[in-house]
Structures are given as C-alpha cells and as structure tokens.
N, C-alpha and C positions, 0 to 999 in steps of 0.2 A: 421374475415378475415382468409382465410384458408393463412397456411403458406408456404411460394415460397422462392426459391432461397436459400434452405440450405447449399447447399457444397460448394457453392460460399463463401455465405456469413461466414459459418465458415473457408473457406480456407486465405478468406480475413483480417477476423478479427486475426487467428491464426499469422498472417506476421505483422500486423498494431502495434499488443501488443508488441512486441519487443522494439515500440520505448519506451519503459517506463523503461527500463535501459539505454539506449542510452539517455533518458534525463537527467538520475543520471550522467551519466560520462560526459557529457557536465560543469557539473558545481560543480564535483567531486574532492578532494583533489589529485593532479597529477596525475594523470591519466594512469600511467604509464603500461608498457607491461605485468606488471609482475599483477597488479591492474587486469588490463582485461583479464587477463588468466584464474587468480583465478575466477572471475564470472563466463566468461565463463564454465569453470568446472563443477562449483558447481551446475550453471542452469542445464548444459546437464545430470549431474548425477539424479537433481531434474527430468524432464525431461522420462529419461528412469525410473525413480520409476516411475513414472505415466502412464505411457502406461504398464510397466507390471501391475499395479496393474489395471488399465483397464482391461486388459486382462483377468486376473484371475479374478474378481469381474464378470465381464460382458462382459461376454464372447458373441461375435456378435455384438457390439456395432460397430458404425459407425468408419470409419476412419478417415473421418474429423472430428469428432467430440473429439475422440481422440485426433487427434492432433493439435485441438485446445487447450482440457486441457493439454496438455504436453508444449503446447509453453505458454500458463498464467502459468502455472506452474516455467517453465524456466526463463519467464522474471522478477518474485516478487522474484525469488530464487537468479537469477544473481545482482536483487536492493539489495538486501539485502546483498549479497557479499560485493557490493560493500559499502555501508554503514559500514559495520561489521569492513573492513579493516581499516578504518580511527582510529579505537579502536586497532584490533589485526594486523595490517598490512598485506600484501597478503595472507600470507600463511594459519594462524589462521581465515582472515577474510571470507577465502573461503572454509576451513573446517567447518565452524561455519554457512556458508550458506548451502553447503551441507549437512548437518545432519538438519538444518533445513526445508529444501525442500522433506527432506525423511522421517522425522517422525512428522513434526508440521503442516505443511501445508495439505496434503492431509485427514486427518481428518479434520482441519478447512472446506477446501473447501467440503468435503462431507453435511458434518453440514449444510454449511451455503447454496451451487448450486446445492449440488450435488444430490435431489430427490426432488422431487414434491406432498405433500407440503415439503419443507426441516423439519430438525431435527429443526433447532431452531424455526420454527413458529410452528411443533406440541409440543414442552417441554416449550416455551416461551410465544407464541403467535406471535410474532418478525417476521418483515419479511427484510428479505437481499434480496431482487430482483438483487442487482450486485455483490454481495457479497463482500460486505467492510472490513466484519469482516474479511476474508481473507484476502485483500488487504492492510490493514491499521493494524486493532487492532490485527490480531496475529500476524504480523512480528515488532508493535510498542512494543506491551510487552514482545518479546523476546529479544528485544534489550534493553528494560530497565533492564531486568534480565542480561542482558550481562553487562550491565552498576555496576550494583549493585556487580559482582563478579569480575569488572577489572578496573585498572585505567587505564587512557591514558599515554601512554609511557611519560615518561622525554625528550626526545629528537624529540617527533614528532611534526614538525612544525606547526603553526597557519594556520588552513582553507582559503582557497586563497579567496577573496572576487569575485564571477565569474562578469566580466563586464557585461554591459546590452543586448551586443547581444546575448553572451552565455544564458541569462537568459531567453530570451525571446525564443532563440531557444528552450529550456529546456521546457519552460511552451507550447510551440506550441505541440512540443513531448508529454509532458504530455495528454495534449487534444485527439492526437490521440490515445496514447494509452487506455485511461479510456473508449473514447468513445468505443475502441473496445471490451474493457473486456465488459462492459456494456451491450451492441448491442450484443456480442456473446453468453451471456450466456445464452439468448432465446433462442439459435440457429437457427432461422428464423427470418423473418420480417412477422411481427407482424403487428395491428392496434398501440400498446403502441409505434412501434420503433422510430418513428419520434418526439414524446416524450421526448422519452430518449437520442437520441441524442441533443436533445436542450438544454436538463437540463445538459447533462455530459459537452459538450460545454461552456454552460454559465455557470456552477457551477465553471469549471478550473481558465475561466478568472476572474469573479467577484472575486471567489475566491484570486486570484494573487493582484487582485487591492485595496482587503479590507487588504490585511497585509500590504501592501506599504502604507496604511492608519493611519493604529494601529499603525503601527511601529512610523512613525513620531507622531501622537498623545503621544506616549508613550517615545517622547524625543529621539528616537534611527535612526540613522541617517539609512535613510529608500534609502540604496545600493539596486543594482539589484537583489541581491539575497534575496530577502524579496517576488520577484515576484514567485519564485519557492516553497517558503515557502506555501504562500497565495493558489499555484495551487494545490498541496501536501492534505492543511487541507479543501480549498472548493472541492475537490474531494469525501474526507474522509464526510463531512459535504451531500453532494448528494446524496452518494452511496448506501444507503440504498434503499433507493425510489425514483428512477431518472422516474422511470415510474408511478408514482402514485402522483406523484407533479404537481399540476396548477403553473403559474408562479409566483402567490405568496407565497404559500410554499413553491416552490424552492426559493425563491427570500430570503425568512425569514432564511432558514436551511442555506444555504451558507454563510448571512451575520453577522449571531449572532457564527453559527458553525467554522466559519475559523477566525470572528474575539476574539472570545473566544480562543482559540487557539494559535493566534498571539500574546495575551496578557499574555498570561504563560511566551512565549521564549522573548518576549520583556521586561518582568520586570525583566527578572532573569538579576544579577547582572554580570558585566565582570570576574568574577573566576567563575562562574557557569558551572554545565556539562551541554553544550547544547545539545549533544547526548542523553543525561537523560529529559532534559527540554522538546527538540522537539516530544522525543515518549510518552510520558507526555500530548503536545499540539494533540498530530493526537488524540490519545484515547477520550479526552476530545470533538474535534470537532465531532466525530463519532457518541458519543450520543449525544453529543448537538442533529445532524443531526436528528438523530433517533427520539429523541422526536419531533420534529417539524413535522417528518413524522408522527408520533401516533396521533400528534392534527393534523392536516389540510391534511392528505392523502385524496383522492378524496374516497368516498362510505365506507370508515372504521375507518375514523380519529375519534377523540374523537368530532371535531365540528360538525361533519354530525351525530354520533350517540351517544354521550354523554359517551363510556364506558370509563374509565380510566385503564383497565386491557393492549391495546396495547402500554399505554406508560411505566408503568412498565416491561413490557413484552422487549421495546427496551433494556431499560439498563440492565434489568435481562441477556440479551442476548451478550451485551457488556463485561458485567463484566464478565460472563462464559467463556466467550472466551479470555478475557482478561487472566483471573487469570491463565487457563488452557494451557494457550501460555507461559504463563511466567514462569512455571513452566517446562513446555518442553523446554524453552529456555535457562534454568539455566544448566538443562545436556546438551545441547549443548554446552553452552559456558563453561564448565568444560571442557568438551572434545577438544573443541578447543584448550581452554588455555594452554592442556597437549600436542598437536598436535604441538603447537608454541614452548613449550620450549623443546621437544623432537627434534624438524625440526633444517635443519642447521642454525646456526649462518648468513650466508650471507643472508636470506630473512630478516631479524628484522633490519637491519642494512641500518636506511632509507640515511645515508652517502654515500651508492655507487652511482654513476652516474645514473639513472633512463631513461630507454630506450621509448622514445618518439616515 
C-alpha cells in the first residue's frame, strides 16, 4: 500500500501524544503550578534539543516530521518530570527531566525509531516497531537510578489514591497517547496501521483490567489507580510489536506482560519504594512483551520459523537499553540532586500553600 496522508497524519499524531503527560497529571501527586511548570520546561528544553539535533543530523528532513519527534520527545520528557518530582520535587524533578530529554533519550529513540533497519535490530536482531524501549525501559531505568542515589523526602506526603474517574480519564489519555506514538512512528498509513491501532487500544485496556486483577488476586485492595498501573505496563507489554501481533499474541504479551508486572508492585510490602518497585515492574513487562513478540510475531516469530536467536535478541535489547539508561540516569540525578540543594530553600518546602 503506497503511503497517504503523511503531514496530516504526523501533524495529528505530534498534538494527540501530548496527552500522555496530561494523563500523568491527572492522577499525579498534587499537581500543583509549580509541578506543571517544571515539566513543562524540561519537555520544551527536551523539545528544542531535538529539532536542533534534527537539524544538524539531517539537515532537509521534513517539518512535520520533526516536529513530530520534538512533541514525543517533549511529552516522555514532561512524564518523566513529572514522575521525577514526586522524588526531587519541582525543582530537581524538572532539572532531572531536562538533562534527561537531552542526553538519554535521543540516543535511545535513535537506537531504537530513529533508522531503518534501527541500531537495535542490526546489533540485536530486536525489533522496537514503537519504540518502547524509548518509551518505557529508558525513562524506567533512569528513574530506578534516581531511586538507588536518593531517598524520598521525610516530610513528602503519601501518594493521593486518584478516584475512579480520574483514573479512567488517565487510562483514556493514555490510549490516545500510545496509540499516537505508535501510529506516528511509520509516519504514514500504512497496510500494518489499523493493526496497530487495535493492538495499542486493546493492549491499554486489557492491560488497565489485568492489574485491577492481579492486584485483588494478590490480596491488595484493587483502587482506581491500579487501572493506570495496568494501562502503563500493558502498553510497555504491546509496544514492541503492536504491528506484528495476530490477536492472539497480542492477547498473550499484554496478559502475562502487564500481569507479571502488576505482580512485582503488588507483593512489595507497604515500606517498600514503589517508585523503585513500579520501574522494576514497566522493565520486566517490556521483555516479558518482547519475548511473546520473538515467539508468535506473524512471518519471523520463533513458531512460524523455529529460530531462537529473535528471542534472545529482545532481551539482549532490553537490557542494553536498560543498563545504558541507567547509567545516563545516574548523572543526571547527580546533577539534579546538586541543582535541589544549590536552588532556593522555598521550592523543597512542600509546606507552602500549593497554587491550584
């Protein structure tokens, strides 16, 4: 199928992906002005690294397409803000996004979107069709590194439990967003698009309905926010191969992927770091995913040709990415942590009045 409707569809998808910070702060620890500033920043800084380094790398490259990767760019830069903050609070948490959207991310997404065949299917064999490993495994092991060099503040409040409509707004949001990265990173429509939007679709929800699953299974009383959990790792769990799954290998990668995942954050004990536990759980559902992709992908799985090299190949690919995030994530959150306690006094000081 020759491919139609490029500037559209990447103009569309570049606006659509946004909502996937907009579904973190939905059901985000207070949400405050100061919270949504620091993303915002950190995204826009991510953002402008990427269109100049479009520019220099590949110079004549489209506009839209540009600025498509500057808005995926900006939106996993601005999640990750806001994630970071619940640890460093606004200040540290949006220096620590920033320096992550400028030197960890655009190598992952080179790696993993950014050429055809990408770096990880010629060094691995590995294929990222949506690029997860972006999406999931190098912003979950930057944060586990952030975890491992900081505690959570003494005086930062317990995680608001988000009510059910928030949650469900969150996992809607989610949807749209994944479906757009997904969908955009062809940058056309394709004979696979309609595919992929069914897997990115269905992998969100099933995904959302197997942690509300696990969770109660696992004795833990299974609140709304288990639904954003669930949308989170059956994302991470598709993303690999949303375009190369029948719907029973989607059906498999999403149900063992998210609930393997669900089962990390559910057994861990009430002192446990769930910020540690949950990038823990995404990393684990990504290869789960990945493997189910190696066995049952449609024309290269291990059941249609018996090789076992593309399932080592996922994790080999997981792990690189992993280890190598987590290591770039570690000077960041150095830097951060030096950025918080250099900054004034009044940002760390979650006591002031908090501007709604």
């Amino acid at each position: 199928m020759v491919p139609t409707g490029d500037l559209v569809l990447q103009g569309v998808c570049a606006v659509l992906v946004l909502a996937l910070p907009a579904a973190m702060l939905l059901v985000a620890r207070r949400p405050s002005r100061r919270r949504v500033l620091a993303a915002g920043l950190a995204g826009t800084a991510a953002a402008v690294a990427s269109l100049v380094g479009t520019a220099l790398v590949r110079a004549g490259a489209l506009a839209s397409a540009s600025m498509l990767d500057a808005a995926i760019t900006a939106a996993l830069t601005a999640v990750v803000a806001i994630i970071a903050s619940t640890r460093l609070r606004p200040l540290g948490g949006g220096v620590f996004a920033a320096l992550w959207g400028v030197l960890v991310l655009p190598p992952v997404f080179a790696a993993a979107v950014g050429s055809v065949p990408s770096l990880v299917q010629v060094v691995f064999g590995a294929v990222d069709y949506a690029g997860v490993l972006a999406t999931h495994v190098a912003p979950a092991a930057s944060l586990l590194a952030l975890t491992v060099l900081s505690s959570a503040p003494e005086d930062e409040p317990a995680p608001p439990r988000p009510g059910l409509a928030r949650s469900i707004g969150a996992v809607l949001l989610l949807a749209v967003g994944a479906s757009a990265w997904m969908i955009g990173v062809e940058r056309a429509v394709t004979a696979a698009t309609g595919r992929t939007l069914a897997n990115a679709i269905v992998g969100v929800l099933i995904g959302a309905l197997v942690a509300v699953l696990i969770a109660r299974i696992a004795g833990r009383t299974a609140g709304a926010g288990w639904l954003v959990v669930g949308a989170v790792l059956g994302w991470g769990a598709i993303g690999s191969g949303a375009a190369f799954l029948a719907p029973v290998g989607a059906g498999a990668a999403v149900v063992i992927g998210a609930a393997s995942g669900t089962a990390i954050i559910a057994r861990a004990p009430a002192s446990a770091d769930l910020l540690r536990r949950g990038a823990i759980a995404v990393i684990v559902s990504v290869a789960i995913g990945g493997v189910v992709l190696a066995v049952l992908a449609d024309g290269f799985g291990l059941a249609a040709t018996g090789a076992t090299a593309p399932v080592a190949g996922q994790l080999g690919a997981v792990i690189a990415i992993g280890l190598g995030s987590a290591l770039s994530g570690a000077l960041c959150a150095a830097l951060a942590l030096l950025a918080q306690r250099l900054g004034p006094r009044r940002d760390s000081r979650e006591g002031l009045p908090e501007e709604e």
